[in-house]
py3Dmol code that shows the C-alpha trace and the ligand (Angstrom):
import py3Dmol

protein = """\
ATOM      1  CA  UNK A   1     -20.527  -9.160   6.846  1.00  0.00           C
ATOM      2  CA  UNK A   2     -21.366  -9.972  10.819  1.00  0.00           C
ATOM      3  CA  UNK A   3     -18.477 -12.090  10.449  1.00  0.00           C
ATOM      4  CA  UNK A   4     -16.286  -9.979   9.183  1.00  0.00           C
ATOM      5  CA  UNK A   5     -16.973  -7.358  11.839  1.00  0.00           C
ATOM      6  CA  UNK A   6     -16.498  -9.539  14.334  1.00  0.00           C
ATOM      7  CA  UNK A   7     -13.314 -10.745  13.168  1.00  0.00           C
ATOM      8  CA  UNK A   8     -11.914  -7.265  13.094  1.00  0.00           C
ATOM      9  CA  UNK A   9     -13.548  -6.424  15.992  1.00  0.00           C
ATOM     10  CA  UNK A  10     -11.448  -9.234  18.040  1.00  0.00           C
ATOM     11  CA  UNK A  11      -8.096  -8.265  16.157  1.00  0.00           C
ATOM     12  CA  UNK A  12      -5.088  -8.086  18.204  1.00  0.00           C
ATOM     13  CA  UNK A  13      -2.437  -8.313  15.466  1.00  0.00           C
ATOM     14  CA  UNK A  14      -0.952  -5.044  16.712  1.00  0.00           C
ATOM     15  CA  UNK A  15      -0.603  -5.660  20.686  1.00  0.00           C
ATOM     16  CA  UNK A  16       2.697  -6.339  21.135  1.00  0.00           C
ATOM     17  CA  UNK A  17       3.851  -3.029  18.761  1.00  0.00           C
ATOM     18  CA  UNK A  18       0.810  -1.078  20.577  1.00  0.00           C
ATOM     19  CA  UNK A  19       2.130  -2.021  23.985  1.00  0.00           C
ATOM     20  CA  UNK A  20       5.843  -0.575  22.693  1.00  0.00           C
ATOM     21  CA  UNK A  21       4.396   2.868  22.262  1.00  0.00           C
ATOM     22  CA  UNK A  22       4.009   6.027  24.965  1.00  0.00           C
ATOM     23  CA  UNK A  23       0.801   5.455  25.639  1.00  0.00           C
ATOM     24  CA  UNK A  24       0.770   1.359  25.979  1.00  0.00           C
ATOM     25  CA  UNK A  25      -2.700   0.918  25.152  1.00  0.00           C
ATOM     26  CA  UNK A  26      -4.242  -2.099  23.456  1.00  0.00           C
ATOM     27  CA  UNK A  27      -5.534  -2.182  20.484  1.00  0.00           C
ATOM     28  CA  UNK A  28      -9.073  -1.267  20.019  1.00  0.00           C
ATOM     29  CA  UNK A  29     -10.619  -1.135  16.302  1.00  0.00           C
ATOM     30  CA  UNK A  30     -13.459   1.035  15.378  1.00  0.00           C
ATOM     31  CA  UNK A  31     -15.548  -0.695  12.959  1.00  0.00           C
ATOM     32  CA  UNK A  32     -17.709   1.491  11.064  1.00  0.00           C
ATOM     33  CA  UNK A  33     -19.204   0.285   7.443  1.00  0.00           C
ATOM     34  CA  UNK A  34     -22.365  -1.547   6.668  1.00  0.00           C
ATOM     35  CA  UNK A  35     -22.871  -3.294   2.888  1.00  0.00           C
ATOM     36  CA  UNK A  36     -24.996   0.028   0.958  1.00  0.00           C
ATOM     37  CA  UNK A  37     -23.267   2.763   2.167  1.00  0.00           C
ATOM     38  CA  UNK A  38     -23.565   5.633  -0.648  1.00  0.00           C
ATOM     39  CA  UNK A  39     -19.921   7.425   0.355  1.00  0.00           C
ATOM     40  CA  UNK A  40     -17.057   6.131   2.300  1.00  0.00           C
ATOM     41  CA  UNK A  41     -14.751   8.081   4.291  1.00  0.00           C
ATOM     42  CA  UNK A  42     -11.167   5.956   3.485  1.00  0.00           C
ATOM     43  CA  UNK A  43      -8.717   7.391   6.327  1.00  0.00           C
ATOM     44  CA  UNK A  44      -5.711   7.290   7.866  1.00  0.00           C
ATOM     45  CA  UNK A  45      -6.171   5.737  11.914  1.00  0.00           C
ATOM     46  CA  UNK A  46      -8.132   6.910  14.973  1.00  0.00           C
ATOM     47  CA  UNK A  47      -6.340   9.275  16.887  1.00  0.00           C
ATOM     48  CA  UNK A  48      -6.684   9.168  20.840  1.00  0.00           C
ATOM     49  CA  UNK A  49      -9.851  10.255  21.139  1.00  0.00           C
ATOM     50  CA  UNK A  50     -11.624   8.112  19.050  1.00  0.00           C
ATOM     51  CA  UNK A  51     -10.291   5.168  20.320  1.00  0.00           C
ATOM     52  CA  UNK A  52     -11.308   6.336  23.761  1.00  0.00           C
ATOM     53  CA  UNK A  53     -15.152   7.224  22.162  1.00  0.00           C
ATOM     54  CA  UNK A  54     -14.891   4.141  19.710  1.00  0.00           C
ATOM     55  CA  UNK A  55     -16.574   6.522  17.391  1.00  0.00           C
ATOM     56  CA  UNK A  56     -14.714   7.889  14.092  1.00  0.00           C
ATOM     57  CA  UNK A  57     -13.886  11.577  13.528  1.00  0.00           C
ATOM     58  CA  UNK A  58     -15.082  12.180  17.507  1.00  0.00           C
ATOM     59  CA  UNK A  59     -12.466  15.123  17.528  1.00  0.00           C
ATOM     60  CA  UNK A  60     -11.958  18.053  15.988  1.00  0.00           C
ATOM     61  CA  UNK A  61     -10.847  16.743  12.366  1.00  0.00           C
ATOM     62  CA  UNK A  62     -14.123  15.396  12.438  1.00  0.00           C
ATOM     63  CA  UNK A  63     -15.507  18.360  12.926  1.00  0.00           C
ATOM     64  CA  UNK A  64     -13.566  20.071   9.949  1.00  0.00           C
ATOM     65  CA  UNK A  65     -14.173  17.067   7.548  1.00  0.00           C
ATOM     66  CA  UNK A  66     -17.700  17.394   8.546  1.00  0.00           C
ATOM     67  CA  UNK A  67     -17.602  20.596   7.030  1.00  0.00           C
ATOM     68  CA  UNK A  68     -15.573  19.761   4.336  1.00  0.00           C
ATOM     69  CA  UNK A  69     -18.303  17.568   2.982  1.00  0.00           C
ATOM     70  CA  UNK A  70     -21.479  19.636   4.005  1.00  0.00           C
ATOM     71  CA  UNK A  71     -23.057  17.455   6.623  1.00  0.00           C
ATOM     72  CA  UNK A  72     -24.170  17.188  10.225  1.00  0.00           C
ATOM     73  CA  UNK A  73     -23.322  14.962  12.751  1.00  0.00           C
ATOM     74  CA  UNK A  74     -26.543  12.741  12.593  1.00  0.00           C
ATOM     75  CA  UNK A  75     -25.573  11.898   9.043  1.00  0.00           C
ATOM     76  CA  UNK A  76     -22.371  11.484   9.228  1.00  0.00           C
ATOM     77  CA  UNK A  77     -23.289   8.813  11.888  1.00  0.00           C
ATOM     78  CA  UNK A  78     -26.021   7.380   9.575  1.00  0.00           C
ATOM     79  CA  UNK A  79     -24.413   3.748   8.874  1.00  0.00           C
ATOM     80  CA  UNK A  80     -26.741   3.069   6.274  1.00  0.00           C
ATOM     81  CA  UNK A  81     -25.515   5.947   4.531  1.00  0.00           C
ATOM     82  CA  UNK A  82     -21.621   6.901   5.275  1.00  0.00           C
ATOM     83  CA  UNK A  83     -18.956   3.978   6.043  1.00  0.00           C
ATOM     84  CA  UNK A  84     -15.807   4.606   7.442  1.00  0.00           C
ATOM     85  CA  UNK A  85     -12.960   2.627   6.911  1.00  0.00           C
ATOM     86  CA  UNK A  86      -8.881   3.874   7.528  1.00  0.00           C
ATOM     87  CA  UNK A  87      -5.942   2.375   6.367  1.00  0.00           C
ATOM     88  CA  UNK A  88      -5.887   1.131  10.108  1.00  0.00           C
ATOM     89  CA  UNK A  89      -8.893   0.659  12.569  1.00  0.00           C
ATOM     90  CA  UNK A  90      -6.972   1.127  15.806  1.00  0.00           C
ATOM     91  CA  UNK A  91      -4.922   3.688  17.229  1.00  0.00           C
ATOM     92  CA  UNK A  92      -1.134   3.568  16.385  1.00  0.00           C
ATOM     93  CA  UNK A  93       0.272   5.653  19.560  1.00  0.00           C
ATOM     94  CA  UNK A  94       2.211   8.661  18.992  1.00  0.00           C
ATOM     95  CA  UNK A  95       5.465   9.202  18.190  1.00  0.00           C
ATOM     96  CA  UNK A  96       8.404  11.261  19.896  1.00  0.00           C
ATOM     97  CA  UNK A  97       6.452  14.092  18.682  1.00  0.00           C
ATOM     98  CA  UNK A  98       3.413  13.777  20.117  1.00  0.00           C
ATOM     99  CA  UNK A  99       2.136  13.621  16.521  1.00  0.00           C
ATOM    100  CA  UNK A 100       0.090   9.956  15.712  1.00  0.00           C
ATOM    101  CA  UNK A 101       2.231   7.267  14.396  1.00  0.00           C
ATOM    102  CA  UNK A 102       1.697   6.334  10.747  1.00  0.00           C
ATOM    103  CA  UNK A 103      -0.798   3.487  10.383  1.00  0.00           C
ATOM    104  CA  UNK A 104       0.412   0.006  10.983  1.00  0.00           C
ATOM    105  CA  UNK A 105       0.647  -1.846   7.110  1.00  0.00           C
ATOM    106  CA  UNK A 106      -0.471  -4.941   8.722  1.00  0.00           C
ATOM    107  CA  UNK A 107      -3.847  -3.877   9.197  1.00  0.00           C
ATOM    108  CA  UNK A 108      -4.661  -2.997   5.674  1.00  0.00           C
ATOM    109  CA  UNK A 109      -2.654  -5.520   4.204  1.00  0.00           C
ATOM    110  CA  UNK A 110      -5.239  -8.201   6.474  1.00  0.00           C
ATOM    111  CA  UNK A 111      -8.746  -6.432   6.107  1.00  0.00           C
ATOM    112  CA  UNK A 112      -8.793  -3.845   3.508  1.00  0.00           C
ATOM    113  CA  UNK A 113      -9.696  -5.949   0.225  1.00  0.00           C
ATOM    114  CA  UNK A 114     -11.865  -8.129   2.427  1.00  0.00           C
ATOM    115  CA  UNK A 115     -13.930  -4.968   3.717  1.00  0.00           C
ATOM    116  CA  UNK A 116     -14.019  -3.476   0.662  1.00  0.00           C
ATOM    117  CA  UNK A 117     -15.600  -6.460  -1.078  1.00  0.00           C
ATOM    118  CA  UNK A 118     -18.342  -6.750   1.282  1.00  0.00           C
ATOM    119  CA  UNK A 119     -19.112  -2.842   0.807  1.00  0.00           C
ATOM    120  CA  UNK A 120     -19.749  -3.470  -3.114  1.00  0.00           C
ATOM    121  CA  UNK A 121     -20.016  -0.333  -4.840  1.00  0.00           C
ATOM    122  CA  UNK A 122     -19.748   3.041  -3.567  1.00  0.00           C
ATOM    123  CA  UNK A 123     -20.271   5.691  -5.435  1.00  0.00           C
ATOM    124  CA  UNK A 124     -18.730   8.350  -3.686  1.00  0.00           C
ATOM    125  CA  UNK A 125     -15.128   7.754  -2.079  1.00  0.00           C
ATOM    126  CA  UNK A 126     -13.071  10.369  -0.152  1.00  0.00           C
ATOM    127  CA  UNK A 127      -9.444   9.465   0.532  1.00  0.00           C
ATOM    128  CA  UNK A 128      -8.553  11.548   3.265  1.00  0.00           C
ATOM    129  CA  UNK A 129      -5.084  11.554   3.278  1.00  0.00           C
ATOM    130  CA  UNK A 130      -1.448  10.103   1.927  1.00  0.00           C
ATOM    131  CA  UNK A 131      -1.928   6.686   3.192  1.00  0.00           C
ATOM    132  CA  UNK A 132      -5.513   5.951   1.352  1.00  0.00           C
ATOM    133  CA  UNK A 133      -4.414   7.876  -1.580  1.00  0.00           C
ATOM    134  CA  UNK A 134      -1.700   5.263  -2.093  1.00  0.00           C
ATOM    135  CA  UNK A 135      -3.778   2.630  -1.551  1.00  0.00           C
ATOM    136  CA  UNK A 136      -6.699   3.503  -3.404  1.00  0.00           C
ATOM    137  CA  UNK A 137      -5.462   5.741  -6.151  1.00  0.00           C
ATOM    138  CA  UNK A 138      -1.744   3.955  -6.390  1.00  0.00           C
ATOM    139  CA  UNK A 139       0.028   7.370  -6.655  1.00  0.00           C
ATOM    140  CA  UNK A 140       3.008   8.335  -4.206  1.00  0.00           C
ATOM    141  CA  UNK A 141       3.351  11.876  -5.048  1.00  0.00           C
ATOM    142  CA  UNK A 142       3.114  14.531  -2.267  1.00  0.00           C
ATOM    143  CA  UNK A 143      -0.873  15.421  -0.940  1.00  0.00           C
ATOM    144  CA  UNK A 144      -0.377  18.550  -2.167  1.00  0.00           C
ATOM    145  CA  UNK A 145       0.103  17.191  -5.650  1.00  0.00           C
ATOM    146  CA  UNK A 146      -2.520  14.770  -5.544  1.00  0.00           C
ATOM    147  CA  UNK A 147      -5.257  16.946  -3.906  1.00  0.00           C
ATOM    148  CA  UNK A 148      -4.801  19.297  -6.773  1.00  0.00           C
ATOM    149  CA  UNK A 149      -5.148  16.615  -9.113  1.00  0.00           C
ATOM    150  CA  UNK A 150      -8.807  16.457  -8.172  1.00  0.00           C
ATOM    151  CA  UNK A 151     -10.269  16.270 -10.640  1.00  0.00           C
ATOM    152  CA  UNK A 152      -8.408  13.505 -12.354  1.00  0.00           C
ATOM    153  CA  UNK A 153     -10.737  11.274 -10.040  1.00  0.00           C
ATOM    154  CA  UNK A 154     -14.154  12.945  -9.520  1.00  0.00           C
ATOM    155  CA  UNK A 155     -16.648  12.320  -9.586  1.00  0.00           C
ATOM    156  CA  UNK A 156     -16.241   8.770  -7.680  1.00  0.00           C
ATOM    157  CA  UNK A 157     -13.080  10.126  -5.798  1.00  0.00           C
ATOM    158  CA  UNK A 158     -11.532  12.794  -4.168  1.00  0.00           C
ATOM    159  CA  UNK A 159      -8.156  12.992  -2.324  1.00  0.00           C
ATOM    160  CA  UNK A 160      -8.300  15.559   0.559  1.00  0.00           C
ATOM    161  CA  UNK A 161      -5.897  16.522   2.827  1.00  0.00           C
ATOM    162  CA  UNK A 162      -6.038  15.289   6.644  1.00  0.00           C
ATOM    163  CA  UNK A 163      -8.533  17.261   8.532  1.00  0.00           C
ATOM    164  CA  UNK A 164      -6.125  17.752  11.164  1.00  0.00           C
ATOM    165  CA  UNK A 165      -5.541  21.105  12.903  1.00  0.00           C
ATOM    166  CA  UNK A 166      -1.802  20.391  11.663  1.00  0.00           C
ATOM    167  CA  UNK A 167      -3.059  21.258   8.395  1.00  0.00           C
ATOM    168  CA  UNK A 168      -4.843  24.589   9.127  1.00  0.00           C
ATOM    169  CA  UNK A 169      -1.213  25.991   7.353  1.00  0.00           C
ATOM    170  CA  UNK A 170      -1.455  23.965   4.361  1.00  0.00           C
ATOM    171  CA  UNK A 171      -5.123  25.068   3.755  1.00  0.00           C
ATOM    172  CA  UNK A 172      -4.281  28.800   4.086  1.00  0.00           C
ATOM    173  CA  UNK A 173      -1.288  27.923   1.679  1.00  0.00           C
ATOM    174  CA  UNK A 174      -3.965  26.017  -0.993  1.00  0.00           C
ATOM    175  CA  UNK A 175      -7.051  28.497  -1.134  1.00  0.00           C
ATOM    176  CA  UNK A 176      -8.455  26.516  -3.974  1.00  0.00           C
ATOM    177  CA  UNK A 177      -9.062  23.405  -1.696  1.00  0.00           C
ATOM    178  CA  UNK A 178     -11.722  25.503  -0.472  1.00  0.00           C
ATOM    179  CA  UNK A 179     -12.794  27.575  -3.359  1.00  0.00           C
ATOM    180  CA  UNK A 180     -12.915  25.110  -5.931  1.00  0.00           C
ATOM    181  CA  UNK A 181     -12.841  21.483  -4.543  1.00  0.00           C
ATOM    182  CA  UNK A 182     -15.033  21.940  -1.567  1.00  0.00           C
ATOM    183  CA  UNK A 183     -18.473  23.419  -3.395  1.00  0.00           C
ATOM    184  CA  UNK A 184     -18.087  20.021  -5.941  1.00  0.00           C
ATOM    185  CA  UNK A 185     -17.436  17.928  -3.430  1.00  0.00           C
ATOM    186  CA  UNK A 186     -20.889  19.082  -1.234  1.00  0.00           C
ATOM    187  CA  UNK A 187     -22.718  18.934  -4.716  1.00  0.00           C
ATOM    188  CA  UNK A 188     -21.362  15.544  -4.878  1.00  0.00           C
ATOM    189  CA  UNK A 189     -21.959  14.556  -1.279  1.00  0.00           C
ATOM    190  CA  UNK A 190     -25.409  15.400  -1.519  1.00  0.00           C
ATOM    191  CA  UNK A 191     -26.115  13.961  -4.892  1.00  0.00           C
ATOM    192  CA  UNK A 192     -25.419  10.535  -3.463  1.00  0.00           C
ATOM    193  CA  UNK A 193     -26.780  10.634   0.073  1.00  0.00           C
ATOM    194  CA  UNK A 194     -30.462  12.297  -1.465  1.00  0.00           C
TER     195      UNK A 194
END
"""
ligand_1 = """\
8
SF4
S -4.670 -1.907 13.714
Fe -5.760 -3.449 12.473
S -4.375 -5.227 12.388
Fe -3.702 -3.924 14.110
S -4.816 -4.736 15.923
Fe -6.066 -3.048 15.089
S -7.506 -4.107 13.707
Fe -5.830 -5.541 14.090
"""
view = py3Dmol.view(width=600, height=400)
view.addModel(protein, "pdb")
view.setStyle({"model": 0}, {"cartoon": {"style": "trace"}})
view.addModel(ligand_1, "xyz")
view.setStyle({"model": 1}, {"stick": {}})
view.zoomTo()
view.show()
């Protein structure tokens, strides 16, 4: 698993597309999962601030998905406990909109399977949004669709929206994310941390 870390750690696959972007930055993966983690957090890509912290969720969605599931900061943080792995470990840039870029394909495509072979089995899987839905679930349909399709996948998964602020419409749009998946999913999260 060292290994593997390492590997990712030292990836520069992306460079010459990261170098294209506004920001020109190199790529920088945050590596977060350890073999007997009890729920992984499958996401999207760091944003800007994480790659600057090298921490995941060190921004405000963190905050939010933080909430989502129930916990504090300490164990979110708990490797022994939580893994995170997105659908890509670095930063894409942003696009003309200032909003992130989608995650690079490349990055999945090279480390996904192998990461999630050394985590085993984890009982508890959030896919937090469209791109680890379609990995993990196989299902193209709108978030919208698949986040109310809950429970289709619980108790081992649940599809959430992003935690982004960009969302704060869609979740006063949805009240039953909140009324209805949420209290399961803390149940859940807490079942399988102890
Ligand atoms: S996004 Fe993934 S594939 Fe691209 S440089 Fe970072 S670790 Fe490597």
């Amino acid at each position: 698993m060292s290994a593997l870390i390492s590997r990712i750690r030292a990836c520069t696959l992306c460079a010459t597309r990261f170098a294209a972007t506004a920001t020109a930055h190199a790529p920088r993966p945050v590596v977060w999962f350890r073999p007997g983690a009890k729920l992984l957090i499958a996401g999207q890509a760091p944003g800007a601030r994480v790659h600057a912290s090298g921490r995941p969720f060190t921004d405000p969605s963190g905050d939010r998905l933080r909430d989502w599931l129930g916990i504090d900061e300490a164990t979110f943080y708990d490797l022994d406990r939580i893994a995170v792995v997105p659908m890509a470990f670095c930063f894409p840039g942003y696009d003309a909109k200032k909003a992130d870029l989608p995650p690079p394909p490349v990055c999945a495509k090279t480390w996904h399977d192998k990461v999630m072979a050394n985590l085993g089995d984890v009982p508890l899987t959030v896919l937090v949004g469209a791109h680890a839905q379609r990995w993990h679930l196989g299902v193209r349909g709108p978030v919208t669709q698949v986040v109310a399709g809950w429970r289709d996948h619980a108790p081992r998964l649940f599809p959430l929206p992003h935690p982004s602020w960009r969302n704060t419409g869609w979740l006063k749009k949805n009240p039953w994310f909140e009324a209805d998946l949420l209290p399961v999913l803390r149940g859940r999260v807490q079942e399988v941390l102890g």
